[in-house]
KOLVEXLO-11990 format. One line per 2 residues: number of its first residue (from 0); their letters; for each residue y, x, z of C-alpha. Coordinates in Angstrom, 1 decimal, always signed. Each point is the difference from the previous one (the first is absolute). Last residue first. Example, Ala and Ser with C-alpha at 12.3 -4.5 7.8 and 13.67 -1.06 7.14 Angstrom:
# KOLVEXLO-11990
1 = SA = -1.1:+13.7:+7.1 | -3.4:-1.4:+0.7 .
This chain:
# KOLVEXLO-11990
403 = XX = +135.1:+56.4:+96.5 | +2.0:-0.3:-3.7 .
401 = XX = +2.1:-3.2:+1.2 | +1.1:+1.6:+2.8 .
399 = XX = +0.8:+3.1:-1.9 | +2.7:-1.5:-2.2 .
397 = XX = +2.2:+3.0:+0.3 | -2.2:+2.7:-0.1 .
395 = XX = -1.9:-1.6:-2.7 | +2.8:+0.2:-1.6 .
393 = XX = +1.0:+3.4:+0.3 | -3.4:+1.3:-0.7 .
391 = XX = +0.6:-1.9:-3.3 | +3.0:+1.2:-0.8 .
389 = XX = -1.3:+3.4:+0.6 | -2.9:-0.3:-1.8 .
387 = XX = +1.8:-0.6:-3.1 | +2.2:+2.8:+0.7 .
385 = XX = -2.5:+2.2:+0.7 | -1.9:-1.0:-3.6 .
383 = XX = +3.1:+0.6:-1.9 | +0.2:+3.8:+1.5 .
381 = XX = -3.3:+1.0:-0.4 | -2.9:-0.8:+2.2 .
379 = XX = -0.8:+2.5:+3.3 | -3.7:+1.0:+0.1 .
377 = XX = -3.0:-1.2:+1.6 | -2.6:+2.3:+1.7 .
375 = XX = -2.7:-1.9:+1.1 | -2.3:-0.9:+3.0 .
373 = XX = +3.1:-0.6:+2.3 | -0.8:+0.5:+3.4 .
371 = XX = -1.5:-2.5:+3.2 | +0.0:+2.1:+2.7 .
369 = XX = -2.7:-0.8:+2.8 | -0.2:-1.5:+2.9 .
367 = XX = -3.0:-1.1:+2.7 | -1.6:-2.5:+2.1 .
365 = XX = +2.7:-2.8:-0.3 | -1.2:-2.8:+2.1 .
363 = XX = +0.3:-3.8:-2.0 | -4.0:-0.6:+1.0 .
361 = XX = -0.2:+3.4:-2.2 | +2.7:+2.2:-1.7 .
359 = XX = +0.8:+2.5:-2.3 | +3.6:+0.2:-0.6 .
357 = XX = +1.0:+2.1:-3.0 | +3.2:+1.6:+0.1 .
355 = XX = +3.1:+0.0:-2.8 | +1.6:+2.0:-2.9 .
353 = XX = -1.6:+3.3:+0.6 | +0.4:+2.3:-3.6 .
351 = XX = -3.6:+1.1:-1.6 | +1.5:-0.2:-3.1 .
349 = XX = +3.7:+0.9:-0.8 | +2.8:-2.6:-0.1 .
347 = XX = +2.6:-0.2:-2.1 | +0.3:-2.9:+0.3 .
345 = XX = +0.8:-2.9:+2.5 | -1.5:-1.4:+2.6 .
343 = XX = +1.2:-3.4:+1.6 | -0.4:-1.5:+3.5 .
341 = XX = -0.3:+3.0:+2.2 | -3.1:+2.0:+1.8 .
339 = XX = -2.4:-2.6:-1.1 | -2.3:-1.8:+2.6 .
337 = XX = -3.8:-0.7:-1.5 | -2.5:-1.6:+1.9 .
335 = XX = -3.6:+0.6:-0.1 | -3.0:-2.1:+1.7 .
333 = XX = -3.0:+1.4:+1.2 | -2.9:-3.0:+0.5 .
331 = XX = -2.6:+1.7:-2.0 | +0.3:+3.0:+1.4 .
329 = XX = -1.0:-1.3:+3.3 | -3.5:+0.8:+0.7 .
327 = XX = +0.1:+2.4:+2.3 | +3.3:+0.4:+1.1 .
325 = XX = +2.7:+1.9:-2.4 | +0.8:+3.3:-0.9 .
323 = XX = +2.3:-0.1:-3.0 | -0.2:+2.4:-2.9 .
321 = XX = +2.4:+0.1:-2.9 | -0.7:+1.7:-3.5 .
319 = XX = +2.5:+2.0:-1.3 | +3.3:-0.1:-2.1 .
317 = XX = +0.1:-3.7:+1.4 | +1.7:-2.9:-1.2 .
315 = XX = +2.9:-1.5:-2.0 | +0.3:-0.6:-3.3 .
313 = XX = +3.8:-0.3:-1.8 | +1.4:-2.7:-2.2 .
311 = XX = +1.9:-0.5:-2.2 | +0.4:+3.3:-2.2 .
309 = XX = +2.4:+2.3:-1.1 | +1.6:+0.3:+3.4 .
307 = XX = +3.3:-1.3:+1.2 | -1.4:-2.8:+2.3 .
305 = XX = -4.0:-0.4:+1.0 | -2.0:-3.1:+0.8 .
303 = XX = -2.6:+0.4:+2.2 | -4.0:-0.4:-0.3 .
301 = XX = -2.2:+1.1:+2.8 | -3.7:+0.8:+1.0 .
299 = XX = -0.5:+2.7:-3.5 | -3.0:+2.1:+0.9 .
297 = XX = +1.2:+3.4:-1.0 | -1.9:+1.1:+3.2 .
295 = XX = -1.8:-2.6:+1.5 | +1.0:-2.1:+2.6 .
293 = XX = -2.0:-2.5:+2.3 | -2.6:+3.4:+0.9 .
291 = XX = -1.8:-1.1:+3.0 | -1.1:+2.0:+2.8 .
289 = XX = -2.7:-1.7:+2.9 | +0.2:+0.1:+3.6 .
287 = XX = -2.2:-1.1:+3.0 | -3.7:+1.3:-0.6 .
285 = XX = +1.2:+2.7:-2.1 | +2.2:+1.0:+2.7 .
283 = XX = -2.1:-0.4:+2.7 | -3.0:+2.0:-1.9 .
281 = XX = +2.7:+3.1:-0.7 | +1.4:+0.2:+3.7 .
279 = XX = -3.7:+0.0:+1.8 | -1.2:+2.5:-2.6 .
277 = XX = +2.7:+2.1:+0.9 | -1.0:+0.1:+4.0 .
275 = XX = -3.7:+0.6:-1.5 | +0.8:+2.9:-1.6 .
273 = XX = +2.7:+1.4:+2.3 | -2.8:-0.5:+2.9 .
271 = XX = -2.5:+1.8:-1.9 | +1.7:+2.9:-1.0 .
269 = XX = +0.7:+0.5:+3.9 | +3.0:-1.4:+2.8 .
267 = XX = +2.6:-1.4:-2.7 | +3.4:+1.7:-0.2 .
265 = XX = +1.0:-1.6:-3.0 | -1.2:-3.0:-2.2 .
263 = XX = +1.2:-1.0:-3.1 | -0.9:-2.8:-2.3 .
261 = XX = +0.6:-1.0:-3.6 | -0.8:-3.1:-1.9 .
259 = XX = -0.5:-0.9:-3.2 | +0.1:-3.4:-1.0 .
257 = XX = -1.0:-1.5:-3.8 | -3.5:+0.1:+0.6 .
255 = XX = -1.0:+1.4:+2.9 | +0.9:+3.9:+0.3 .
253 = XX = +0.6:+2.4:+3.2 | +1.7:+2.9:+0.8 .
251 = XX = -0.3:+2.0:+2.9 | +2.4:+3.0:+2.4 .
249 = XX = -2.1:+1.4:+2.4 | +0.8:+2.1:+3.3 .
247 = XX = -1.5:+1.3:+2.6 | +1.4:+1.8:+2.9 .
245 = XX = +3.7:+1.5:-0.9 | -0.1:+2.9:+2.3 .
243 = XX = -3.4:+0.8:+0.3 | +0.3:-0.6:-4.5 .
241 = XX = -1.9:-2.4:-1.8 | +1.0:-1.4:-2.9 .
239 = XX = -1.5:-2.8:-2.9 | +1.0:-0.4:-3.4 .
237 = XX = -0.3:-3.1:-2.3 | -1.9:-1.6:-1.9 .
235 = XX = -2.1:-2.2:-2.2 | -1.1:-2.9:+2.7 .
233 = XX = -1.5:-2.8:-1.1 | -1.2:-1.7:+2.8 .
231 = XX = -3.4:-0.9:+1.5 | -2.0:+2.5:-1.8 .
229 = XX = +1.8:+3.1:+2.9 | -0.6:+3.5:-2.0 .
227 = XX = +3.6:+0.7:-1.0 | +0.7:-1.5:+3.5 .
225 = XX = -1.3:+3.9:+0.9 | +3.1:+1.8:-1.0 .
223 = XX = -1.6:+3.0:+0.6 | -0.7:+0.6:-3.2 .
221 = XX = -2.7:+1.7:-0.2 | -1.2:+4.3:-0.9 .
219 = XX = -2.1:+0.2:-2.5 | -3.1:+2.3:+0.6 .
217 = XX = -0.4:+3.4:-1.1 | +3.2:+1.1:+0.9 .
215 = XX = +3.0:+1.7:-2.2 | +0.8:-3.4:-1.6 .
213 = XX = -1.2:-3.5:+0.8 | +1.8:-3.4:+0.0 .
211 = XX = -1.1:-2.9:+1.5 | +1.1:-4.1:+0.6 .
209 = XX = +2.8:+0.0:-3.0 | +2.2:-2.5:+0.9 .
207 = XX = +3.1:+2.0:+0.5 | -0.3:+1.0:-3.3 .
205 = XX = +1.3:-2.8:-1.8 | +3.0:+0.6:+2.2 .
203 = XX = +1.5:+2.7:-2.4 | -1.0:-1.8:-3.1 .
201 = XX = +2.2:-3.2:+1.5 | +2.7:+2.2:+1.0 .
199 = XX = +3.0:-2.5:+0.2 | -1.4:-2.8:+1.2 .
197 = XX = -3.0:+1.2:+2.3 | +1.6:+3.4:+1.3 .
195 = XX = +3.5:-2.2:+0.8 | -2.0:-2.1:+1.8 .
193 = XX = -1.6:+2.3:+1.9 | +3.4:+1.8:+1.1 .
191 = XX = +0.8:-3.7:+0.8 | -2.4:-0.7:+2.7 .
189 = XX = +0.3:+4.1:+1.4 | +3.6:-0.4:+0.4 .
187 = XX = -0.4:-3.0:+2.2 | -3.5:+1.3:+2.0 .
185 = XX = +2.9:+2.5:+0.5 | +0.8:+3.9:-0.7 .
183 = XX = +0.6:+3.3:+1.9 | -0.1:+3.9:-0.8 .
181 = XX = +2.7:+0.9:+2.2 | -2.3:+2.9:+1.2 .
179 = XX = -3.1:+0.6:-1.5 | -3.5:-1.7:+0.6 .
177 = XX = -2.2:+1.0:-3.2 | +1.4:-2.6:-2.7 .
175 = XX = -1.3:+1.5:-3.1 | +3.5:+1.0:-1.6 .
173 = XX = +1.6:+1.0:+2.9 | +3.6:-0.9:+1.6 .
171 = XX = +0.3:-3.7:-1.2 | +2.4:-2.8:+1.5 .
169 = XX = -0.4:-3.5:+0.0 | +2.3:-2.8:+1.9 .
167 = XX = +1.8:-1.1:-3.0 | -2.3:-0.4:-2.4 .
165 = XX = +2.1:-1.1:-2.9 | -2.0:+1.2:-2.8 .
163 = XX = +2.6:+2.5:-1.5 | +0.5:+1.1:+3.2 .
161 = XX = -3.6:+1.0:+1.0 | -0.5:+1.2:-3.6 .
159 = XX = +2.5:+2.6:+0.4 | -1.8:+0.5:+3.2 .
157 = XX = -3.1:+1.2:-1.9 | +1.9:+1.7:-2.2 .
155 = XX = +1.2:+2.4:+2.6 | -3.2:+0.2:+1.2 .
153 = XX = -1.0:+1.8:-3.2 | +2.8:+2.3:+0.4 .
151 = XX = -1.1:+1.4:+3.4 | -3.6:+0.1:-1.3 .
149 = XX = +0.8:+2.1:-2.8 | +0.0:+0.3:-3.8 .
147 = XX = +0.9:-3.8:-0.2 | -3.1:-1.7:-1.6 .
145 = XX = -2.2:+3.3:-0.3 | +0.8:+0.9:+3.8 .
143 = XX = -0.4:-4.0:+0.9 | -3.2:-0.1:-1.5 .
141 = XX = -1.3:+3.2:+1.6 | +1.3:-1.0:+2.9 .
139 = XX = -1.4:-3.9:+0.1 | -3.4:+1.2:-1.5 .
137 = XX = -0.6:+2.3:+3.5 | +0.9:-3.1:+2.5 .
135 = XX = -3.1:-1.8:-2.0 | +0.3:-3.3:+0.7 .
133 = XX = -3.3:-0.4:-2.1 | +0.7:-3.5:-1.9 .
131 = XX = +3.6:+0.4:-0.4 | +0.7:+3.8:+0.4 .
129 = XX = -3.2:+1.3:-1.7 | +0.2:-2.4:-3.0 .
127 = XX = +3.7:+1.4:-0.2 | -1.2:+3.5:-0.4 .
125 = XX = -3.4:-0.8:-2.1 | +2.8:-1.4:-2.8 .
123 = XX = +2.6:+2.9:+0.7 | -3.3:+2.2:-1.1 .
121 = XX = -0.7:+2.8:+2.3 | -0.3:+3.5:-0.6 .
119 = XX = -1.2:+3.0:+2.1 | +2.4:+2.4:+1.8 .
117 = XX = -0.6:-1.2:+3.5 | -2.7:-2.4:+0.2 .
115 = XX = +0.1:-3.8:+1.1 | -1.6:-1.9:+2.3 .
113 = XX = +1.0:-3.6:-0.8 | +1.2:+0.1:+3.5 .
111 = XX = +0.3:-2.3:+3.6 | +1.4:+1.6:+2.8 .
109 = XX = -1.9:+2.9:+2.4 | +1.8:+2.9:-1.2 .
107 = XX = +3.0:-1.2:-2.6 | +2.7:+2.3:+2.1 .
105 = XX = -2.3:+3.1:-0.3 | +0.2:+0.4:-3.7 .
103 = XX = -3.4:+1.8:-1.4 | -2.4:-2.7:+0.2 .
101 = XX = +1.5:-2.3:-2.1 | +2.2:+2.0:-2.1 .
99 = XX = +3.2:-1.8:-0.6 | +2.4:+2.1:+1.5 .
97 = XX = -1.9:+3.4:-1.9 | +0.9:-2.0:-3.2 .
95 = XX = -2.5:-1.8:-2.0 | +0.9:+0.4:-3.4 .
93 = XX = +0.4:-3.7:-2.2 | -1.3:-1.1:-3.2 .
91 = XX = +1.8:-2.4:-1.7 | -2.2:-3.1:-1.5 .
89 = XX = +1.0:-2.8:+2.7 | +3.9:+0.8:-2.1 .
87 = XX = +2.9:+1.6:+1.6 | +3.7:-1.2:-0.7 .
85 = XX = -1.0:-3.0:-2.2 | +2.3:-2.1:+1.6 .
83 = XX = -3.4:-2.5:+1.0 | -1.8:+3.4:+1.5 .
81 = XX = +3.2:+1.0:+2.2 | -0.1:-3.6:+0.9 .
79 = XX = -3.3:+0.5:+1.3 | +0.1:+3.1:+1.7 .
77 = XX = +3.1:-1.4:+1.7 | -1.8:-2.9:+1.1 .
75 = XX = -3.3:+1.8:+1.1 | +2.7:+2.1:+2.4 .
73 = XX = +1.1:-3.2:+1.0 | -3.5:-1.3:+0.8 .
71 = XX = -1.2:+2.6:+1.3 | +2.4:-0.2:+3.0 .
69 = XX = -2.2:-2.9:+0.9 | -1.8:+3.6:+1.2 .
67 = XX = +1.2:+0.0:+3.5 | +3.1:-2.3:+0.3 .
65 = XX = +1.2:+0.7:+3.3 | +1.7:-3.5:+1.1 .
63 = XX = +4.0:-1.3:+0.0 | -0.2:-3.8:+1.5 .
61 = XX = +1.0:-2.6:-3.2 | -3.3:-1.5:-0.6 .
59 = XX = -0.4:-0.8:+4.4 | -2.2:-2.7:-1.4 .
57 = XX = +0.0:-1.8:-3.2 | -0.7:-3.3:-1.6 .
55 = XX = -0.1:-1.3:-3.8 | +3.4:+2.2:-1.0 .
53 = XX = +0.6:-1.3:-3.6 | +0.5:+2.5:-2.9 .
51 = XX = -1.4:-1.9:-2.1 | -2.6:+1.5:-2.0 .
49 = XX = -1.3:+2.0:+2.5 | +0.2:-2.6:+3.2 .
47 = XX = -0.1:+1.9:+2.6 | -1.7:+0.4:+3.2 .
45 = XX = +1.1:+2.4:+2.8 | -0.9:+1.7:+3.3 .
43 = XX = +1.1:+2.5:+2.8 | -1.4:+1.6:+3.0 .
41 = XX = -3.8:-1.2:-0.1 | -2.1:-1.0:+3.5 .
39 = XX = +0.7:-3.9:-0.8 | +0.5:-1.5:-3.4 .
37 = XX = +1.7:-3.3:+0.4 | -1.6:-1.9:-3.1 .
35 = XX = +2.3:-2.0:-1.7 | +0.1:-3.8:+0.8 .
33 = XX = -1.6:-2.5:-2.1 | +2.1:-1.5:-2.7 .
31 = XX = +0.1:-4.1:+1.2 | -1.3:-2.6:-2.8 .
29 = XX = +2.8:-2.3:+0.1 | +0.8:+0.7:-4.6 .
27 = XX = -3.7:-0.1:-0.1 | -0.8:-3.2:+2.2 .
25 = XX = +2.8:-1.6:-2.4 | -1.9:+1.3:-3.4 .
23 = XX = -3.3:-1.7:+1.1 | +1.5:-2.7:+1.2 .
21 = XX = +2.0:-0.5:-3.5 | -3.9:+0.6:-1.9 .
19 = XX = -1.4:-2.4:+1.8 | +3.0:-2.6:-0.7 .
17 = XX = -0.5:+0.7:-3.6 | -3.8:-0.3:+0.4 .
15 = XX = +0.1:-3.1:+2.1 | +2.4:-1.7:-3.1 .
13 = XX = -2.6:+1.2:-2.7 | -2.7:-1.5:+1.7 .
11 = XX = +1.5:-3.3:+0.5 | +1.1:+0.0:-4.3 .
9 = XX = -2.9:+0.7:-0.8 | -1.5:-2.6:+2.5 .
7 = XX = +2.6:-2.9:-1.6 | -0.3:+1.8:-3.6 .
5 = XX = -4.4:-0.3:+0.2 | +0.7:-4.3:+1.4 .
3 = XX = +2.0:-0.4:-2.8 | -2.3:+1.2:-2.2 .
1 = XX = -3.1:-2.5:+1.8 | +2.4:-2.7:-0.4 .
């Protein structure tokens, strides 16, 4: 009796934790996303999901603004893929020019400068720690004269990059972002030129986070991305602006867990208000969002049947791992479904080829797309083995009905 009596109350408690746990899931899946943060007092703002891709909220992201010294982060781009080629190296020393002499070229008066010296030698390490974590308006020339052999050239690169990016509303004429004109760009352009620094650069934007960096003073100069210094996020770059034209401007990345984030803000009032303003963007969209990784590259999601080739069958998945921006909380409860382009594939086919789309969904919503490819390359059979596949393509064709 008494055991019968433990299974009955097992048996109870097991029940009210299943259901529980269900109420706990349905309150998730109706749990309302806060709404964004409407920034007042700023002229344009983003937030992006970095893995993604996914536009969180934005604000005017499109509207043409000065830059200011954002621009620093295409001309630390260029530097950086210049490194990654192998066309200069952090260990080349570099002469300062008469152009980039800090006290001796009248256009970089007043402006921010690593404070070079005309004639003396700088390392294209110090260089790039002066433009990142300095903004030194004297490090961009000499870089960009050791880069490219001029300014003029160096910009040139710059807005090769521009294109090859896809930001379509940017346009450099200086290499440090002093107000020039047709220099223009976009809390847009800005999001993804940052996410192009943080995937494809990764050394490159390592030092972004650096708080201080001293040379030619006797006291380091800061960053003045001051976020770096803020305990309640994790915060490990980016690049802040300020020109009288463009106001202030700060472009931030942030980290928890598996979801980065990345905020702009342009045309804010003081360095205070851009701070604060991009604090407001990256808390809401930790609080509210989360990124989840349902594919992973070479991870094999689908098996399909393939005619001509030398084998069977054929995987099908990712060549890279897939991020999806979902709700706080939901990653559990994101469903894929697979569409293929066509009924039948056939060899030869090379891998990496796009047979079909992953849905992702939730509560039956697709939140995002992405190409399903072939994970192999599978070659054509010989001649017997065609035939043999052709009959049988032929009748399955034929008796499809019975096949579905």
């Amino acid at each position: 009796m008494r055991k019968q009596q433990f299974f009955t109350h097992f048996k109870c408690t097991l029940a009210l934790l299943a259901l529980s746990a269900y109420s706990s899931v349905q309150a998730d899946i109706n749990f309302p996303i806060p709404d964004a943060p409407q920034l007042q007092n700023v002229g344009a703002y983003i937030l992006i999901d970095a893995k993604s891709g996914e536009i969180l909220t934005q604000h005017n992201a499109d509207q043409r603004r000065d830059p200011a010294s954002l621009t620093k982060m295409m001309t630390s781009y260029v530097i950086g893929e210049a490194i990654k080629s192998g066309r200069i190296s952090n260990s080349d020393m570099v002469l300062i020019s008469k152009d980039a002499w800090a006290t001796g070229n009248p256009v970089l008066k007043g402006s921010s400068l690593m404070f070079l010296e005309v004639g003396k030698q700088v390392s294209v390490e110090n260089l790039n720690k002066g433009i990142i974590i300095q903004s030194g308006n004297d490090a961009c020339i000499a870089m960009a004269e050791h880069v490219a052999g001029s300014q003029d050239s160096f910009v040139g690169l710059m807005n090769n990059y521009v294109k090859q990016l896809g930001l379509e509303n940017t346009h450099f004429q200086t290499v440090h972002g002093l107000d020039a004109p047709d220099q223009y760009t976009t809390a847009h352009d800005m999001a993804f030129l940052g996410q192009a620094l943080i995937n494809n650069l990764p050394n490159e934007y390592a030092i972004y986070k650096q708080k201080e960096f001293k040379y030619n003073l006797n006291k380091p100069q800061l960053n003045r991305n001051g976020l770096l210094w803020d305990t309640t996020l994790n915060v490990d770059g980016i690049k802040t602006g300020h020109t009288n034209n463009a106001g202030f401007n700060l472009v931030a990345s942030a980290v928890d867990g598996n979801t980065r984030l990345i905020s702009v803000v342009m045309g804010a009032k003081s360095d205070k208000e851009r701070e604060s303003k991009s604090k407001q963007l990256l808390i809401w969209g930790f609080r509210s969002f989360e990124t989840t990784t349902p594919v992973k590259a070479n991870e094999s999601k689908v098996t399909k049947t393939i005619w001509y080739g030398k084998e069977d069958k054929v995987e099908l998945g990712s060549m890279d791992d897939i991020y999806v921006t979902v709700p706080k909380g939901q990653a559990v409860n994101l469903q894929i479904k697979y569409k293929m382009d066509s009924d039948y594939i056939s060899a030869p086919i090379e891998q990496g080829v796009k047979v079909g789309t992953m849905q992702f969904l939730l509560n039956d919503q697709v939140v995002a797309e992405k190409p399903l490819v072939t994970l192999e390359k599978v070659e054509e059979t010989g001649l017997f083995g065609m035939a043999v596949d052709y009959v049988a393509l032929k009748f399955r064709q034929w008796f499809s009905y019975f096949f579905d």
